[in-house]
LOMARBA-593222 format. One record per residue (C-alpha): residue number from 0; x, y, z. Coordinates in nm, 2 decimals, padded with zeros to 4 digits. Example, Ala and Ser with C-alpha at 12.3 -4.5 7.8 and 13.67 -1.06 7.14 Angstrom:
<sites>
+-----+--------+--------+--------+
!   k !      X !      Y !      Z !
+-----+--------+--------+--------+
!   0 !  01.23 ! -00.45 !  00.78 !
!   1 !  01.37 ! -00.11 !  00.71 !
+-----+--------+--------+--------+
</sites>
This chain:
<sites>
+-----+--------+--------+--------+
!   k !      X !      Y !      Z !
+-----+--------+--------+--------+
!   0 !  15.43 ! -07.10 !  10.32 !
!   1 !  15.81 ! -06.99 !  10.46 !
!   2 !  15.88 ! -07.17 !  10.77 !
!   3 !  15.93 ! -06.92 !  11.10 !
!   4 !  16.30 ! -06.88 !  11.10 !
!   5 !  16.52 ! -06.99 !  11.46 !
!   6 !  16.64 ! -06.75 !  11.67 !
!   7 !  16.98 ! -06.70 !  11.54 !
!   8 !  17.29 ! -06.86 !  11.78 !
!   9 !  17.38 ! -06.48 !  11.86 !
!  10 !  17.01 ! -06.41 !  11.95 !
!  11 !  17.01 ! -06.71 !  12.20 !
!  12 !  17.31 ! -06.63 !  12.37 !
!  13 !  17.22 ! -06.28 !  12.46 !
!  14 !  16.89 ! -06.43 !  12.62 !
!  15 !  17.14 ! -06.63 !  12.81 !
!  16 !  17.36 ! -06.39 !  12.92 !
!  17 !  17.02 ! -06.24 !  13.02 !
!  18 !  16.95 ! -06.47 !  13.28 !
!  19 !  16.76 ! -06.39 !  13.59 !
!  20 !  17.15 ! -06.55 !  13.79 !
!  21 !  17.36 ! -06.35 !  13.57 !
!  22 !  17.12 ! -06.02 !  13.63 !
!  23 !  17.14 ! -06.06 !  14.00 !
!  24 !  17.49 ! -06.08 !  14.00 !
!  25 !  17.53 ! -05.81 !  13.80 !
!  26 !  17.34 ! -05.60 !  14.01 !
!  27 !  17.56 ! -05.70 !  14.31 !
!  28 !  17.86 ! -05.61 !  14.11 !
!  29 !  17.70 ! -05.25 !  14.04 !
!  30 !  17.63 ! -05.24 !  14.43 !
!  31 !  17.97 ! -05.35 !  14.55 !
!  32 !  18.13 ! -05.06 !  14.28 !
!  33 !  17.86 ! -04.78 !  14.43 !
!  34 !  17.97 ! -04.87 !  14.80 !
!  35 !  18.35 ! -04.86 !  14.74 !
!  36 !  18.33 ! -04.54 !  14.57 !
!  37 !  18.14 ! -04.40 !  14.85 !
!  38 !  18.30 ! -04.56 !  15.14 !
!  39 !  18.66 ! -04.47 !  15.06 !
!  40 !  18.60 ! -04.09 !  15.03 !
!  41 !  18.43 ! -04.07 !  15.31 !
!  42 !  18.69 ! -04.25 !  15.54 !
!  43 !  18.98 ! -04.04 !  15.34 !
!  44 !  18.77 ! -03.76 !  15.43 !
!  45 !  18.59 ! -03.77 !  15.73 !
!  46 !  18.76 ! -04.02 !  15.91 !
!  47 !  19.10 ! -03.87 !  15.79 !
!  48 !  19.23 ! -04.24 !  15.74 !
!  49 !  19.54 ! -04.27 !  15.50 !
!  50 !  19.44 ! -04.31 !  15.10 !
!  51 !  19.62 ! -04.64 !  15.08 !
!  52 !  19.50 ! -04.78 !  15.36 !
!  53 !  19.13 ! -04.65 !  15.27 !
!  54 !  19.14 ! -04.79 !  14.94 !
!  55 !  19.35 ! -05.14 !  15.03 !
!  56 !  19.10 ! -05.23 !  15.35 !
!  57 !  18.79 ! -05.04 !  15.13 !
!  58 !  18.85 ! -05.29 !  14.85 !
!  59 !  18.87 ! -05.57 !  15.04 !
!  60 !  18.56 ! -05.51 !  15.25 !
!  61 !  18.34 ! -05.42 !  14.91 !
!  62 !  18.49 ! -05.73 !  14.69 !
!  63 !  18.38 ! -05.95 !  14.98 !
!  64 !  18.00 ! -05.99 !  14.89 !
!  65 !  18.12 ! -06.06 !  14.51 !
!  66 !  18.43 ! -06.28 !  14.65 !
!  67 !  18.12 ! -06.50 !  14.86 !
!  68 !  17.89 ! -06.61 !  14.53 !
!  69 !  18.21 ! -06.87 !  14.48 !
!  70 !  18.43 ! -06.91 !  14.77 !
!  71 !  18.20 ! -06.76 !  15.08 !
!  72 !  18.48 ! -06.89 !  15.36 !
!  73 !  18.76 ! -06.67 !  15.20 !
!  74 !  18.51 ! -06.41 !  15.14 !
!  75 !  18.46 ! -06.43 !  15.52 !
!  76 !  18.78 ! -06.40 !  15.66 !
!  77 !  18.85 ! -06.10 !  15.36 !
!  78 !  18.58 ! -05.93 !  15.49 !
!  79 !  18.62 ! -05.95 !  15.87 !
!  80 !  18.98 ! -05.88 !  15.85 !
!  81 !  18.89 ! -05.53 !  15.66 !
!  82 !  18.60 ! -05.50 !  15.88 !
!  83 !  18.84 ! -05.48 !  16.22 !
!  84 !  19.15 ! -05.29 !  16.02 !
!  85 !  18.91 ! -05.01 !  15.92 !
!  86 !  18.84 ! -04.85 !  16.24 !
!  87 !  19.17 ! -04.87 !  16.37 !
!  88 !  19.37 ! -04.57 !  16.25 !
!  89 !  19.06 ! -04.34 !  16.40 !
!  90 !  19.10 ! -04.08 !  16.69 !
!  91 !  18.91 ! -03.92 !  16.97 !
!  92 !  18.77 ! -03.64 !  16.78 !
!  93 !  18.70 ! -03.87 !  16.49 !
!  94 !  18.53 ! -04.12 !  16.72 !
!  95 !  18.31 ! -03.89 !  16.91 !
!  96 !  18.22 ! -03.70 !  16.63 !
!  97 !  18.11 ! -03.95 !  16.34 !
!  98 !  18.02 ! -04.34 !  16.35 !
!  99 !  18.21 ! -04.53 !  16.47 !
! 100 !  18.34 ! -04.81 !  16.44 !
! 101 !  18.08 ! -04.90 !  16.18 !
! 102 !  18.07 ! -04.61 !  15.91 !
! 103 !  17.74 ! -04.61 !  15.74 !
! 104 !  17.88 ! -04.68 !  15.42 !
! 105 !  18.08 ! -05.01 !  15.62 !
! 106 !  17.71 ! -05.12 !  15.75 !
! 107 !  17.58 ! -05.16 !  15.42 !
! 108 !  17.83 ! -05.33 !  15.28 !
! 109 !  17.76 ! -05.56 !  15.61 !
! 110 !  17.44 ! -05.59 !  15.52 !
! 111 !  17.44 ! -05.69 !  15.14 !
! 112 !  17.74 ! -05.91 !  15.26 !
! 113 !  17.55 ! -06.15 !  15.49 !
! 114 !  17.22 ! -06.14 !  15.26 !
! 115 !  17.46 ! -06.29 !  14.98 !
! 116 !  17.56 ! -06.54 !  15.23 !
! 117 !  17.22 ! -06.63 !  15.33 !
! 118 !  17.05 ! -06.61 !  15.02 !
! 119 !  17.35 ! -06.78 !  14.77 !
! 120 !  17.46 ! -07.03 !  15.02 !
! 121 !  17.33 ! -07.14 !  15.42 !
! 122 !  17.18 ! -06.90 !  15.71 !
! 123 !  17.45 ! -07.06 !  15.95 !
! 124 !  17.73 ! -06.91 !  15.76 !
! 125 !  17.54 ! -06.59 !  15.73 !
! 126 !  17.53 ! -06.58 !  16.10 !
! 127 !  17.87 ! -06.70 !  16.19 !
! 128 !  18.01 ! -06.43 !  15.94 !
! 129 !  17.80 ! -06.16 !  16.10 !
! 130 !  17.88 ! -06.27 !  16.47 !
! 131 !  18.27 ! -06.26 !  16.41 !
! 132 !  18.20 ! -05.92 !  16.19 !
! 133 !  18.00 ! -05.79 !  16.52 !
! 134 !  18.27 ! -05.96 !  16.78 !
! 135 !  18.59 ! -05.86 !  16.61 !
! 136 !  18.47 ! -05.47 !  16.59 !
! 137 !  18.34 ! -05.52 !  16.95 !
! 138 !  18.71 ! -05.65 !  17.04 !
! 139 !  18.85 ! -05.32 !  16.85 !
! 140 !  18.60 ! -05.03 !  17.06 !
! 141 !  18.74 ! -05.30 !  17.40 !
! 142 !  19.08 ! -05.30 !  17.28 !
! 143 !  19.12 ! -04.90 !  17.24 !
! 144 !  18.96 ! -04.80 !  17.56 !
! 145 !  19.21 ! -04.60 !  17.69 !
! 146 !  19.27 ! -04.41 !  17.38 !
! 147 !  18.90 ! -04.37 !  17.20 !
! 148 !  18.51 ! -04.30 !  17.38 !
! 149 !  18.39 ! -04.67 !  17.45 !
! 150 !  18.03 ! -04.53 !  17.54 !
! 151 !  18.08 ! -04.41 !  17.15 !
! 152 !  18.14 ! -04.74 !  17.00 !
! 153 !  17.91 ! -04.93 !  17.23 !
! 154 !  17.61 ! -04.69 !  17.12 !
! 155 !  17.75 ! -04.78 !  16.75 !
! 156 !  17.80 ! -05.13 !  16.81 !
! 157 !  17.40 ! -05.18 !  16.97 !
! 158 !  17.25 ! -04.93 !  16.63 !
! 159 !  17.46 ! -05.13 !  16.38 !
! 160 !  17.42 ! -05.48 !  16.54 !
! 161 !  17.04 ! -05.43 !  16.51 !
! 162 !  17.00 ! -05.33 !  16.19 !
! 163 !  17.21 ! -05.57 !  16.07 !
! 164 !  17.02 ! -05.84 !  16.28 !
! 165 !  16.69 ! -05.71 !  16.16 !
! 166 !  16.85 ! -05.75 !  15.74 !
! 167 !  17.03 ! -06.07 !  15.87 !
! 168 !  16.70 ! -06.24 !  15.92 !
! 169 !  16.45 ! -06.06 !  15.64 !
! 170 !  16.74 ! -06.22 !  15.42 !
! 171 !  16.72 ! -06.53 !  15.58 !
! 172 !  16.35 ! -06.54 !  15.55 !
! 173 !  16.35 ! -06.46 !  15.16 !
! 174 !  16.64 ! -06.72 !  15.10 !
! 175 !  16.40 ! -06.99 !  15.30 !
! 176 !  16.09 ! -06.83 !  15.01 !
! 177 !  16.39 ! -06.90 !  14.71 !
! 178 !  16.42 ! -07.21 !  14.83 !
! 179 !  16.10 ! -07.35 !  14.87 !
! 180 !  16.00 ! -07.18 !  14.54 !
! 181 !  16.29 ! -07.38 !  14.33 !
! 182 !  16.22 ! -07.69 !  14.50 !
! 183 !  15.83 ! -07.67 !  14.41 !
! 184 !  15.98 ! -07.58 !  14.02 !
! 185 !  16.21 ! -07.85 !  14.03 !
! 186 !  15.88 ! -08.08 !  14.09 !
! 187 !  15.67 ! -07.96 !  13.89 !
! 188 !  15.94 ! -08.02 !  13.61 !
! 189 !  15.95 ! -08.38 !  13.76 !
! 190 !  15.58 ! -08.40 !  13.74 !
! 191 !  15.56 ! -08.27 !  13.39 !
! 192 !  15.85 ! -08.54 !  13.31 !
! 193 !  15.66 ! -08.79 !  13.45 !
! 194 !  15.34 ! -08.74 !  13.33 !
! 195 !  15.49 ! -08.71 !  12.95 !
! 196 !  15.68 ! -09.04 !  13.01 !
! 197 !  15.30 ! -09.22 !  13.17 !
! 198 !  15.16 ! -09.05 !  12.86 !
! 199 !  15.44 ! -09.21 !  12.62 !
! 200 !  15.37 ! -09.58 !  12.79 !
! 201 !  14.95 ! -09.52 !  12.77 !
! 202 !  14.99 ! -09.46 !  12.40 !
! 203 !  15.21 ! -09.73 !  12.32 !
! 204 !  15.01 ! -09.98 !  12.53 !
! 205 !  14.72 ! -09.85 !  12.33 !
! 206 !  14.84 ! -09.91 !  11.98 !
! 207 !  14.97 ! -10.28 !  12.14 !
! 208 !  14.62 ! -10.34 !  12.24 !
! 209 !  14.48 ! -10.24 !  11.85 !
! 210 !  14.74 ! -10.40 !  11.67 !
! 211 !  14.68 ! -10.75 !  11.90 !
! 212 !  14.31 ! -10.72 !  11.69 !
! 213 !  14.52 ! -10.69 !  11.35 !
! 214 !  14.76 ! -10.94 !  11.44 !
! 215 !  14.53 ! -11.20 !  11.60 !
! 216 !  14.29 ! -11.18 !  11.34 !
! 217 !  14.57 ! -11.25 !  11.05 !
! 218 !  14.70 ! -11.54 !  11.31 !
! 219 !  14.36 ! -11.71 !  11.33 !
! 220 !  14.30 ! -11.71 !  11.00 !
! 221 !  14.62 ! -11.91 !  10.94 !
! 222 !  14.51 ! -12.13 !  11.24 !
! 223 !  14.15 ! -12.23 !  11.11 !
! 224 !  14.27 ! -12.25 !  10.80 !
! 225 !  14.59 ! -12.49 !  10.88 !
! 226 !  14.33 ! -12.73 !  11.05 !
! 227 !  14.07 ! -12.74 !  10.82 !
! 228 !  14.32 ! -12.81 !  10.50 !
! 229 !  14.25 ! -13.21 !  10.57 !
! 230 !  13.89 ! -13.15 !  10.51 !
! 231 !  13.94 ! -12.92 !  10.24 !
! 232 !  14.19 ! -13.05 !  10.00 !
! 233 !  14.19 ! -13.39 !  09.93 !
! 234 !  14.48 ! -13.62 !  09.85 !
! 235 !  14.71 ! -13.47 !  10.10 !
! 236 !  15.00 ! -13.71 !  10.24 !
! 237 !  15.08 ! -13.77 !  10.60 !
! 238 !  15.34 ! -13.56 !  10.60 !
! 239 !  15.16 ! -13.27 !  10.48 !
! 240 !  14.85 ! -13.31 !  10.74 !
! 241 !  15.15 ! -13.30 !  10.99 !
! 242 !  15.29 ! -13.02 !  10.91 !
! 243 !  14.94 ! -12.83 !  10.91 !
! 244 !  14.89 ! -12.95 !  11.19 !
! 245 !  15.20 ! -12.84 !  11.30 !
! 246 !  15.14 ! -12.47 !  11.15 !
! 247 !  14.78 ! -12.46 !  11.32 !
! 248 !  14.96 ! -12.54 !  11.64 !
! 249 !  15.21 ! -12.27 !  11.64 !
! 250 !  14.92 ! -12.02 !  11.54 !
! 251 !  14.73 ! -12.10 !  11.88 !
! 252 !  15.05 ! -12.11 !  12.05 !
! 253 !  15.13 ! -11.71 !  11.92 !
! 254 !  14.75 ! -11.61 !  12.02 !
! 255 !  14.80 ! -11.73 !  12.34 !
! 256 !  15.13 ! -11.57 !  12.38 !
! 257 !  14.97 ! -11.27 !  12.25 !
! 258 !  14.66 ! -11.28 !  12.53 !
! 259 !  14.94 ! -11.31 !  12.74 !
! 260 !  15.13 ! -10.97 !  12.71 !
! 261 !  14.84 ! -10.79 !  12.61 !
! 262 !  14.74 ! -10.88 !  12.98 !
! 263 !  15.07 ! -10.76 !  13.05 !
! 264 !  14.99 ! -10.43 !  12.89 !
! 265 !  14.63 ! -10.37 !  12.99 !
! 266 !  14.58 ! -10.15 !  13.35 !
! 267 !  14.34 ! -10.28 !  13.60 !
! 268 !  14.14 ! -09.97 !  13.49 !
! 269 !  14.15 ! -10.02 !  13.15 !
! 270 !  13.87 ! -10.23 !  12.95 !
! 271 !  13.88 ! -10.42 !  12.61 !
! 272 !  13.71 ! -10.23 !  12.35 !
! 273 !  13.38 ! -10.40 !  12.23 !
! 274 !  13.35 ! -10.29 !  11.90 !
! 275 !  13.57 ! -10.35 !  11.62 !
! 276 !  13.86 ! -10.08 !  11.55 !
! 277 !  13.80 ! -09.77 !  11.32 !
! 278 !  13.95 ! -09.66 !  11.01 !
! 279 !  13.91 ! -09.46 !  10.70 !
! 280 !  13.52 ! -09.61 !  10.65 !
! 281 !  13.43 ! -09.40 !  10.98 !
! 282 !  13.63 ! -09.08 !  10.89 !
! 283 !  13.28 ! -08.95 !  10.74 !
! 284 !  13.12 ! -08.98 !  11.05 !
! 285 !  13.42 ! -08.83 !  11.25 !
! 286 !  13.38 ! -08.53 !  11.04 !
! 287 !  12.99 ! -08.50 !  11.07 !
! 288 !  13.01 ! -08.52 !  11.48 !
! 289 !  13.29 ! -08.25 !  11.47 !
! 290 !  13.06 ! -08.03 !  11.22 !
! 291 !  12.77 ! -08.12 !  11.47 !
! 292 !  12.95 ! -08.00 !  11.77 !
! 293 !  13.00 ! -07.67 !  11.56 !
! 294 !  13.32 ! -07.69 !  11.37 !
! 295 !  13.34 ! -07.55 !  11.03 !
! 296 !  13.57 ! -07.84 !  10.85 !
! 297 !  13.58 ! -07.88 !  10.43 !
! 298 !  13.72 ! -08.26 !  10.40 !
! 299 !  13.80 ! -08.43 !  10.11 !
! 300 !  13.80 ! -08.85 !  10.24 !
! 301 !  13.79 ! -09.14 !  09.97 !
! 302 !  13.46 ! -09.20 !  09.91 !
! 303 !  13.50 ! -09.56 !  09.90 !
! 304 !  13.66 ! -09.79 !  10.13 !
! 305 !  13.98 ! -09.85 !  10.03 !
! 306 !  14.23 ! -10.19 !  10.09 !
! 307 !  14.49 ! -10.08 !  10.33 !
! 308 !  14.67 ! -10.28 !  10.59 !
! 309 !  14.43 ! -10.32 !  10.90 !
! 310 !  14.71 ! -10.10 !  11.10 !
! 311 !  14.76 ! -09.82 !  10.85 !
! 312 !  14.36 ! -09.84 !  10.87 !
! 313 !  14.35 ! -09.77 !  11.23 !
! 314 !  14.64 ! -09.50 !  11.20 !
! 315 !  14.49 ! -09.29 !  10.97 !
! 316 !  14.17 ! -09.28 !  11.13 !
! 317 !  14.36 ! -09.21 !  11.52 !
! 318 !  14.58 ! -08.92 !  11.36 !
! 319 !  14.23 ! -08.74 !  11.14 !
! 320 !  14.10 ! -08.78 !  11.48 !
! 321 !  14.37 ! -08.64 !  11.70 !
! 322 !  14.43 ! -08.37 !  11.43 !
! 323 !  14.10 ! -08.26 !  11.43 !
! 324 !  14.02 ! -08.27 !  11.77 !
! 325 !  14.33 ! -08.02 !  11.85 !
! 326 !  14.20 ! -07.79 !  11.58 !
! 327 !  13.89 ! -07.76 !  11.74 !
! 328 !  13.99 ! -07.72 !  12.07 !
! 329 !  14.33 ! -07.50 !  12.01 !
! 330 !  14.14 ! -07.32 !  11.72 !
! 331 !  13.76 ! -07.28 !  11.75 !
! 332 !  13.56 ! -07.10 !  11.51 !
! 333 !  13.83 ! -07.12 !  11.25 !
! 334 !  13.77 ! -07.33 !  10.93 !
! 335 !  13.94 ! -07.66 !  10.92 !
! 336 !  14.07 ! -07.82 !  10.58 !
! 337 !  14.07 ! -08.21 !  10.60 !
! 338 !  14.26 ! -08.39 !  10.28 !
! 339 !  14.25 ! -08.79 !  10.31 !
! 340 !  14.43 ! -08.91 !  09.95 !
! 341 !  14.53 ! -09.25 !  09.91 !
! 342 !  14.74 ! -09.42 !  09.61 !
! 343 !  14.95 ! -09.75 !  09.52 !
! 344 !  15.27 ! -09.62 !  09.72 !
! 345 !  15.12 ! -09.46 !  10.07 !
! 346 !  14.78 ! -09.27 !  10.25 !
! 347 !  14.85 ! -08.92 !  10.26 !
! 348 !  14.69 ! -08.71 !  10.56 !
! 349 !  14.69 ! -08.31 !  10.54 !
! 350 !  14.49 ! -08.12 !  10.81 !
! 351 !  14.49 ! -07.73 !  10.80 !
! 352 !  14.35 ! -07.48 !  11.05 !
! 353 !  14.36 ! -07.14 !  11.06 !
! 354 !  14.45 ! -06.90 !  11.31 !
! 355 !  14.26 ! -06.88 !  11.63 !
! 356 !  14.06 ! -06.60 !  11.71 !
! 357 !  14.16 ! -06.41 !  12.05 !
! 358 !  13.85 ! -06.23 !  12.11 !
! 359 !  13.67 ! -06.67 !  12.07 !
! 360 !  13.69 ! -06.83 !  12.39 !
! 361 !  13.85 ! -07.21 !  12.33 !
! 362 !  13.61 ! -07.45 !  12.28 !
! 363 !  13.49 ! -07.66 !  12.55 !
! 364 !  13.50 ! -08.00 !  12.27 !
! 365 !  13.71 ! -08.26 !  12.53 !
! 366 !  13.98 ! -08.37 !  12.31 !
! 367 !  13.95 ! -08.78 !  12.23 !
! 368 !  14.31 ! -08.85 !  12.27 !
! 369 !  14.48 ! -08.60 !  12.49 !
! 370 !  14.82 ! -08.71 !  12.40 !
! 371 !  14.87 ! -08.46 !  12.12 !
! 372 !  15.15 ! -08.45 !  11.89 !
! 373 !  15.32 ! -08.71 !  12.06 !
! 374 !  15.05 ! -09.04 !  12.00 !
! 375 !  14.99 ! -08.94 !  11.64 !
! 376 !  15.37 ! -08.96 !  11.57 !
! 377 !  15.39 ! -09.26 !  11.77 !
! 378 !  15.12 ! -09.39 !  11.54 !
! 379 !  15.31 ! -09.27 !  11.20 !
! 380 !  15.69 ! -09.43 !  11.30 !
! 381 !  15.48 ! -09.77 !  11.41 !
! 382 !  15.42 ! -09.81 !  11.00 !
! 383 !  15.70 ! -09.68 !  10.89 !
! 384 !  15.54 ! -09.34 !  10.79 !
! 385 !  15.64 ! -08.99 !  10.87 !
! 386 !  15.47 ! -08.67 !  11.07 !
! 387 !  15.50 ! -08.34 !  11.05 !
! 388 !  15.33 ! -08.07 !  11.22 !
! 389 !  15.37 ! -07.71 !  11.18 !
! 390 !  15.29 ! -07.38 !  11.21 !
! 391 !  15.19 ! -07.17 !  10.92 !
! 392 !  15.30 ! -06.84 !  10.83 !
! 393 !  14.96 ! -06.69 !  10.93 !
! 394 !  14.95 ! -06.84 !  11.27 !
! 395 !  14.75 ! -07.13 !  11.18 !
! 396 !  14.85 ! -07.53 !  11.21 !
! 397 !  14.92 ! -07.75 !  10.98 !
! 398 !  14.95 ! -08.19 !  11.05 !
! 399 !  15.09 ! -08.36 !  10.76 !
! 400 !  15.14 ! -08.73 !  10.75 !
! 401 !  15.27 ! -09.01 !  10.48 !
! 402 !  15.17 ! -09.36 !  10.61 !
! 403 !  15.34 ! -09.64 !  10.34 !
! 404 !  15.09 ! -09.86 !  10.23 !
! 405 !  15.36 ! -10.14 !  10.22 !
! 406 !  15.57 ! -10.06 !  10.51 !
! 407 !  15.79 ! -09.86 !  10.33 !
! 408 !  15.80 ! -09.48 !  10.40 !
! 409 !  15.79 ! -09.23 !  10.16 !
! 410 !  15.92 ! -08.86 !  10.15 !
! 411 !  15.60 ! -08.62 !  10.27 !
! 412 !  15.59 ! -08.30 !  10.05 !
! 413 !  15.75 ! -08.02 !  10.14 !
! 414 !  15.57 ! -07.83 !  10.42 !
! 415 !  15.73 ! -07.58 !  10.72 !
! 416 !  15.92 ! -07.78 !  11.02 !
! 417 !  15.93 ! -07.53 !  11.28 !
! 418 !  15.74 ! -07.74 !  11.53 !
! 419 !  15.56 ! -07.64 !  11.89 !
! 420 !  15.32 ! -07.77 !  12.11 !
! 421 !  14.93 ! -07.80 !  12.00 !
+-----+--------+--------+--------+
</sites>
């Protein structure tokens, strides 16, 4: 099996540059380009305004939206300045007989220009930009009484300020929508972060609690067996009763020091288990309730007990169970391969399933563990051993895990590493 190759570094950066940011401000680019090479014609043309002057005061007023995604108070000042010079070289005949002193082409470009302020930065400086836009053209139509139609540019002034208005506050209202929409993604990511970190700190309190049984059994052991070496063995000095004595002490004090932080560790919700931990005795059992509950699984489990450390015990049997339970749930109707081998060196874990079905519905099996990838791994390192899980070439899932029978991990065979979530 070939592990699914990474995107490739070239591959990844074109999705970046692909951005949903980087696509809108493209598209503001485009619009900025379309309105200059419309507006300056038409002012060369129609409003018989100078070619430099059309082009100098056009370029300013259509870089202005661009100039406001970084630095919207220069983009304000470039874009009212151009917005009162534009009108000015206009006469009578002009005035009275096309817009003015808001071209059409000029009223868009108002437009896009305070919806980039509203939606990339604050309403406020949407509206101040659009009030001194509105003022200093009012000022202009005031200013040229005597020699250009006021009733004109009044008439102008009242279409232009309304429709502006009107996109002023539709932008206003979608910025608001943006906003609240990021803010409920930015927690939900918290959420998500939090509820991975909780899930981190159950599981690890979890395998605390199991391995206080291991320890504390191995500890009181040592403890009975410290006091009972004076009844025992005879012929012991003084000095050896004392320093049984001394060992059986220490034992009760480390059991009580261990009832103490597993108190620590335990939730009020949380209960001690009443019955003693499981291991690779119960996998059999595991595997008949899975086949029960209608999974198709071929396992291959010692068939005698075998003497592993009480906590590689315990592993093995969490991570079958985990692995099995996800290839149920994540993969129903789909045969399961369970392989359970164990030799001098480590206990070697290999669960296969195939791919799932799209036209099965996922199975409604409640997953035992619920912590996925992330407790079984937890559960490997805590031993010393080594997890992998994979997905095969065929679409199917493969968990493969080395637990040291001494403590000392071992290299897993060679399987795919490309890794995702189950």
């Amino acid at each position: 099996m070939r592990a699914t190759p990474s995107p490739a570094p070239a591959e990844s950066a074109k999705r970046r540059r692909l951005s949903p940011r980087t696509f809108a401000f493209g598209a503001l680019a485009l619009a900025s380009v379309a309105l200059f090479s419309v507006l300056v014609p038409v002012h060369i043309a129609l409003y018989l305004q100078p070619a430099p002057l059309a082009f100098l005061f056009g370029a300013m007023l259509c870089a202005a939206p661009v100039v406001a995604v970084w630095f919207p108070q220069w983009s304000i000042a470039l874009f009212v300045v151009s917005a009162v010079a534009l009108p000015l070289p206009a006469t009578e005949a002009v005035a009275t007989t096309w817009p003015w002193p808001w071209s059409v082409p000029a009223m868009l470009v108002l437009i896009l220009f305070v919806g980039v302020l509203a939606i990339a930065h604050d309403w406020r400086l949407a509206l101040v930009a659009w009030l001194l836009a509105i003022v200093g053209t009012l000022t202009v139509v005031i200013g040229l009484a005597g020699a250009l139609p006021v009733a004109a540019g009044i008439v102008n002034l009242v279409i232009v300020t309304s429709v502006s208005g009107a996109a002023l506050l539709v932008a206003v209202l979608v910025a608001s929508r943006l906003r609240v929409g990021a803010e409920l993604s930015r927690e939900r990511e918290l959420t998500a972060s939090e509820q991975s970190r909780r899930m981190l700190v159950e599981e690890r309190t979890r395998i605390a609690r199991e391995l206080h049984d291991v320890v504390a059994h191995g500890m009181s052991l040592i403890q009975v067996q410290a006091s009972t070496a004076r009844y025992r063995v005879s012929g012991l000095s003084d000095e050896a009763r004392h320093e049984f004595d001394e060992i059986a002490q220490t034992a009760r004090e480390g059991l009580a020091e261990m009832r103490r932080l597993l108190g620590v560790l335990r939730t009020d919700d949380q209960q001690a288990d009443l019955v003693p931990q499981q291991g690779l005795r119960d996998l059999p059992d595991l595997v008949q309730a899975l086949r029960r509950a209608g999974a198709e699984i071929d396992a291959s489990v010692p068939p005698a007990p075998v003497n592993v450390p009480s906590a590689v015990d315990i592993a093995v049997f969490r991570i079958v169970q985990e692995a099995l339970s996800n290839a149920v749930r994540h993969a129903p109707h789909t045969p399961v391969t369970l392989s359970v081998e164990a030799d001098a060196a480590a206990v070697r874990v290999v669960v296969r399933n195939g791919p799932p079905d799209p036209a099965q519905p996922p199975s409604a099996l409640p997953s035992q563990r619920g912590h996925g990838l992330l407790g079984m791994r937890e559960r490997a390192a805590l031993v010393g051993g080594e997890l992998r899980a994979a997905r095969d070439a065929d679409g199917g899932w493969t968990v493969h895990a080395v637990l040291p029978r001494a403590g000392i991990a071992t290299e897993p065979d060679t399987i795919p590493t490309t890794e995702g979530p189950q």
